[in-house]
C-alpha positions in Angstrom: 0.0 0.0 0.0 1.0 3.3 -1.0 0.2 5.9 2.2 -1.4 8.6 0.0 -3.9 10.3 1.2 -7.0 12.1 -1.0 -9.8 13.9 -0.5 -13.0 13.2 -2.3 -16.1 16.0 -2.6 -19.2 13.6 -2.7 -22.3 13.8 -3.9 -25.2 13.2 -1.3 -26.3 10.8 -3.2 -22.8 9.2 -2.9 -22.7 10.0 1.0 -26.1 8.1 1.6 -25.2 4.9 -0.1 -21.5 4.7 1.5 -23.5 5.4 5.1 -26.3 2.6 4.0 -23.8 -0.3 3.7 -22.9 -1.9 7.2 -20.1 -4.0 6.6 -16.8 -2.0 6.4 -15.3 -3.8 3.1 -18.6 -3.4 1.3 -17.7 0.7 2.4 -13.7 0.1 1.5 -15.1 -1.7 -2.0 -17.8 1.3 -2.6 -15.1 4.1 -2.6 -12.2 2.5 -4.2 -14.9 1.0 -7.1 -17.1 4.1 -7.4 -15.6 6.9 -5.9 -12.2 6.5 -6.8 -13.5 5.1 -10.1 -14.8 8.1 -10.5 -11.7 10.4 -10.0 -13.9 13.4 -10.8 -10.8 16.2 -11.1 -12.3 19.1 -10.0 -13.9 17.3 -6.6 -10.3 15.5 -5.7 -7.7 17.2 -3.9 -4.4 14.8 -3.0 -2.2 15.2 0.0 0.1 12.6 -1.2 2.2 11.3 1.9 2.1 14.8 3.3 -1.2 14.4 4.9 0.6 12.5 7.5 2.7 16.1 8.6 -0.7 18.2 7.6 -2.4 16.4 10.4 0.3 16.6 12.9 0.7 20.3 12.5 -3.1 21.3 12.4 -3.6 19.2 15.8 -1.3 18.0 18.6 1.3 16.8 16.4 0.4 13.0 16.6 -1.8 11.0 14.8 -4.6 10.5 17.8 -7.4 10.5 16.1 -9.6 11.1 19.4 -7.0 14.4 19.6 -9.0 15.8 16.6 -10.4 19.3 17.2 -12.7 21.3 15.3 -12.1 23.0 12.4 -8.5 22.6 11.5 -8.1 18.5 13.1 -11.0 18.2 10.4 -9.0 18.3 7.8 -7.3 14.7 7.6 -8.5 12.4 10.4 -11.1 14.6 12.2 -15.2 13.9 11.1 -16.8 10.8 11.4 -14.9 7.6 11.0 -16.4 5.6 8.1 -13.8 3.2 7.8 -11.5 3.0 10.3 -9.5 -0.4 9.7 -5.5 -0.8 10.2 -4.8 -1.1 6.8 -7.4 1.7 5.4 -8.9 5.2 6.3 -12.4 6.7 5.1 -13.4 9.6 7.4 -16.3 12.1 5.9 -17.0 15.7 7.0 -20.7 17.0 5.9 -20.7 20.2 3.5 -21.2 22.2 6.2 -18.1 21.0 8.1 -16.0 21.3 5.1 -17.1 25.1 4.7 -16.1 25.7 8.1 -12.8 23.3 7.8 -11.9 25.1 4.2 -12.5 28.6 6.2 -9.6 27.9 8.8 -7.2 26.2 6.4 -7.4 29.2 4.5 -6.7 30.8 7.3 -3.4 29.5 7.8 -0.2 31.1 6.4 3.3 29.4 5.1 5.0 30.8 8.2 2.1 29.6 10.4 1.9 25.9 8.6 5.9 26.3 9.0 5.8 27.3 13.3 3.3 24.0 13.7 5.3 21.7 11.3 8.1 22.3 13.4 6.2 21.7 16.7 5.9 18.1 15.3 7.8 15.8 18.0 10.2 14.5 15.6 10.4 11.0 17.7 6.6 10.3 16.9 7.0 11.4 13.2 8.6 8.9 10.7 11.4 11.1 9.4 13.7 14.2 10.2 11.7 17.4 10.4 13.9 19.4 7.5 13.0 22.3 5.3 12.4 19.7 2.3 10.3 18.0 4.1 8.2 21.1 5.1 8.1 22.4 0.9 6.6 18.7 0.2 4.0 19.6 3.2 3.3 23.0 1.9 3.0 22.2 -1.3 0.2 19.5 -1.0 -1.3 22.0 1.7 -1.6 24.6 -0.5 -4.9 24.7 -1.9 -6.6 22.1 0.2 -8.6 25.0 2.2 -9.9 26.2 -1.0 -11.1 22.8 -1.7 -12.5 22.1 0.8 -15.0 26.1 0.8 -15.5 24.9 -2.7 -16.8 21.7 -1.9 -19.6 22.8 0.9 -20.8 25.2 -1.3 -21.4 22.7 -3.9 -23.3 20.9 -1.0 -20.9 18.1 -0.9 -19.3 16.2 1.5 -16.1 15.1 1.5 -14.0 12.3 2.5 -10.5 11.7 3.1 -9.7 8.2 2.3 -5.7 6.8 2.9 -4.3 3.2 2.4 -1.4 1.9 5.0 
């Protein structure tokens, strides 16, 4: 498995039938069949591996998922755990959410991304914090706040799905 992380704007429609199905690989099959099938440009937004550092600097610097606050620890692994297995991620935020998620991440400067990168604890985090790894952060933060505004105006949710 790969480790990269992307965002998907859904439909409603798309929202209700993931929710409807009760067994977590029918949910794991639905996304990577349909949604991911899909791959609908304009309502994707990748994080690549950098999610990983995105989350860690928008929250506590871990990867708690209960540690999750509203709106910036919404924007990886905060909203409502669809799938939640070892091995694979689907976590969904309603357009509302994602309005007030995209407001904050907007919100959020190089220099201020930069000050909570390097609040990381680097013991916790997988690599050596380092100014190349911060441009590959920014660089597939940039734009993700915008994404998300745009998708809950479009009155979709979205969902941030990740393979391990």
């Amino acid at each position: 498995m790969a480790c990269r992380g992307v965002h998907f704007a859904i439909t409603a429609e798309d929202v209700q039938k993931l929710c409807a199905l009760s067994d977590e690989d029918d949910r794991v099959s639905f996304v990577l069949d349909d949604i991911e099938e899909k791959w609908e440009a304009t309502w994707v937004f990748e994080t690549d591996k950098a999610w990983d550092a995105i989350h860690r600097a928008l929250g506590d610097g871990t990867l708690d998922l209960s540690q999750t606050q509203f709106p910036l620890g919404h924007a990886i692994f905060g909203g409502d755990i669809v799938v939640g297995r070892e091995d694979y991620y689907v976590i969904l935020n309603s357009p509302a959410q994602a309005i007030d998620i995209g407001i904050a991440l907007r919100a959020i400067t190089r220099e201020e991304l930069h000050k909570r990168y390097m609040t990381i604890p680097e013991a916790a985090y997988d690599m050596p914090l380092s100014a190349e790894d911060f441009e590959y952060t920014w660089n597939w933060f940039e734009g993700l706040g915008d994404f998300f505004v745009r998708a809950g105006e479009a009155g979709r949710s979205v969902i941030f799905t990740v393979d391990q």
